[in-house]
N, C-alpha and C positions, 0 to 999 in steps of 0.2 A: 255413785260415780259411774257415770258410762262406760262400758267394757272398753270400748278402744280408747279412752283417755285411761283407763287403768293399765291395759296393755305398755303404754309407754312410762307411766309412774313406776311401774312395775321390773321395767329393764334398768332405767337409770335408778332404782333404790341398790341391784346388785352393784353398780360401778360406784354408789355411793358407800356400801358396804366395806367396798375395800381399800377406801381412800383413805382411811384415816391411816392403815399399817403403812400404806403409802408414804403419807406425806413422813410419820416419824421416822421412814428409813431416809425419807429424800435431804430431812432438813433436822437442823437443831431438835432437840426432842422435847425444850420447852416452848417450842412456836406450837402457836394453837390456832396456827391457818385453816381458815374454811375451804372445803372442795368450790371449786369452782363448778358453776352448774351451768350448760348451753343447752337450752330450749331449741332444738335444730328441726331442719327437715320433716317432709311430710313421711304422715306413717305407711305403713304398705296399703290397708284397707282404703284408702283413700286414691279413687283412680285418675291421679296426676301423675308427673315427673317427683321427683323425690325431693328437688329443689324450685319446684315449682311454687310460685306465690303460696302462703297459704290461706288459706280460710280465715278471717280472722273473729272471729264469734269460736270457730273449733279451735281455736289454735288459744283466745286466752283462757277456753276450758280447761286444756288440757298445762297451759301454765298456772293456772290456780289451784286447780290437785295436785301441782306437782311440788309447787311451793309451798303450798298445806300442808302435802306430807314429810317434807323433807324441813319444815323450821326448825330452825335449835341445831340443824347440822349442816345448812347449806345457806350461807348467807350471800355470796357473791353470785349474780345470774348475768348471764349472755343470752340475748335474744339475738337467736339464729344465728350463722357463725357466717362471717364476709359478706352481706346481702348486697355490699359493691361490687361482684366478683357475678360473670354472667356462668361460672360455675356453679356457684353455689345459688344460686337465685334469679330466674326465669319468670317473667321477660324482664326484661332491665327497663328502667324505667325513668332515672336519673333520683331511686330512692324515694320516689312518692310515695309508692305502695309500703316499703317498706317505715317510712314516718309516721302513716297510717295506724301500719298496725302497732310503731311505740306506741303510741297515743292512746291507742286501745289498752294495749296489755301492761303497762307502765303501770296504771293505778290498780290492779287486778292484780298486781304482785304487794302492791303495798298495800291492799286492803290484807291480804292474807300475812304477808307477813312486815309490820312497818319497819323494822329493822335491814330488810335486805337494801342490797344493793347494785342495781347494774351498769353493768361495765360493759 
């Protein structure tokens, strides 16, 4: 795995680490809700905006190691969080770009894991 897609596999396994004590204090304690997992933003190494378009060849790398590593505990995925929002996602486009890269990374989640799902 590439260092800087390990890097980001890497932060989101702690906040997956602590989800589960989570969810049993949030919710009934026989719901067996999966974390929600968002695929966001560019990483620091990368010299863009931070919601700048991303790469999309880097970007379903870094969503395929991450759904590799996290199957069996992370079934629901978000790719990128409001890409309609010119906050979160630069230049705006009217969602071209952003269709683009479902289309890309869509089946690169389901090759790795066929059971997930996004939302």
């Amino acid at each position: 795995m590439p260092s800087r897609v390990k890097i980001g596999v890497v932060a989101m396994s702690l906040m997956v680490a602590a989800a589960p004590a989570f969810l049993r204090a949030a919710s009934d304690p026989r719901d067996t809700s999966s974390p929600y997992g968002v695929l966001e933003y560019n990483p620091s190494w990368r010299q863009a905006e931070w919601n700048a378009a991303p790469i999309p060849a880097d970007y379903a790398a870094y969503a395929a190691a991450t759904v590799r590593h996290f199957k069996g505990r992370v079934k629901y995925w978000g790719i990128w969080n409001e890409p309609d929002s010119k906050t979160y996602w630069q230049p705006q486009d009217d969602m071209a770009a952003y269709s683009e890269l479902l289309k890309m990374v869509y089946p690169v989640i389901k090759r790795e894991d066929p059971a997930a799902c996004l939302a």
